[in-house]
Steps between C-alpha positions, in 0.01 A plus 500: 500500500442695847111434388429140406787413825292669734196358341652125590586631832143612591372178354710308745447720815095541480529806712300595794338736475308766743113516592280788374189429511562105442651621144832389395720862462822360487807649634824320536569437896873487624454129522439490162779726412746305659357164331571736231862567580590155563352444175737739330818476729490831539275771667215562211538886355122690527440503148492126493297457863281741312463305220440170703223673623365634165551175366251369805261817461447372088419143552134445371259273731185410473349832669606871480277644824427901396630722828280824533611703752370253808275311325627216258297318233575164351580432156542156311806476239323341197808553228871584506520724160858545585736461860414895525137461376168314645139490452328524828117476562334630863369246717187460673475438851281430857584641831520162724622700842461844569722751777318437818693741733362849484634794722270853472772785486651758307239589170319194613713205574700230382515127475804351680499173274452685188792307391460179662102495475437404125455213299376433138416210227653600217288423131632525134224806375474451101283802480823773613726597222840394389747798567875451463766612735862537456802506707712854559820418606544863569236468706574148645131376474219362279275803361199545298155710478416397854819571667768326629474090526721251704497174356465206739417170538167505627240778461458772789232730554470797762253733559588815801209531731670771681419775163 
């Protein structure tokens, strides 16, 4: 009951949620946990903030970006086997913008917009196989043979120029 409530409740408050990398990691804020409250008429125990969360963490969309380490590849969501099961296929993509802002320094420098300084178009890539990921709720997060994936609504890659 606890479940499919929260489910309705995370339906109806969208959540914010914070920036890493432009990817959608989301954690409930206090705002949210007092929409939350008010919601309830009472002050919201952990297990079910943490299951409004988990709840938010499982919803399938149309990309699941692959986080390694720095770097993050994207990934297009072709089928939903089951809501704990997709098949994802890598994407291709071209660099648009590149980081700009070098500093020499330490082993031999850094770019200060490494962050800020990239852009990509994004391309469905036919030739890349279909690999399916699942969802650990132990784990909190989409997982397969490549990693760990965050699923978003639009596809995200970034490449670290300062390894």
């Amino acid at each position: 009951m606890i479940l499919i409530k929260n489910h309705l409740i995370c339906n109806l408050l969208g959540f914010q949620s914070y920036n890493h990398h432009n990817q959608n990691i989301h954690n409930m804020t206090i705002g949210e946990e007092l929409e939350l409250e008010a919601m309830l008429g009472r002050r919201p125990t952990q297990d079910e903030i943490r299951n409004a969360e988990l709840q938010k963490l499982m919803e399938i969309k149309p990309y699941a970006n692959n986080h390694l380490y720095s770097d993050v590849e994207p990934f297009e969501v072709l089928r939903t086997i089951s809501p704990i099961c997709v098949e994802v296929r890598a994407m291709r993509t071209v660099q648009t913008r590149f980081p700009q802002e070098f500093h020499a320094g330490g082993f031999s420098g850094h770019y200060a917009d490494n962050y800020g300084g990239q852009d990509y178009d994004y391309f469905q890539d036919e030739t890349q196989p279909v690999i399916r990921i699942r969802f650990s709720k132990a784990k909190r997060q989409w997982q397969g043979s490549h990693g760990r994936f965050y699923m978003n609504d639009k596809p995200y890659k970034h490449y670290d120029y300062n390894f």
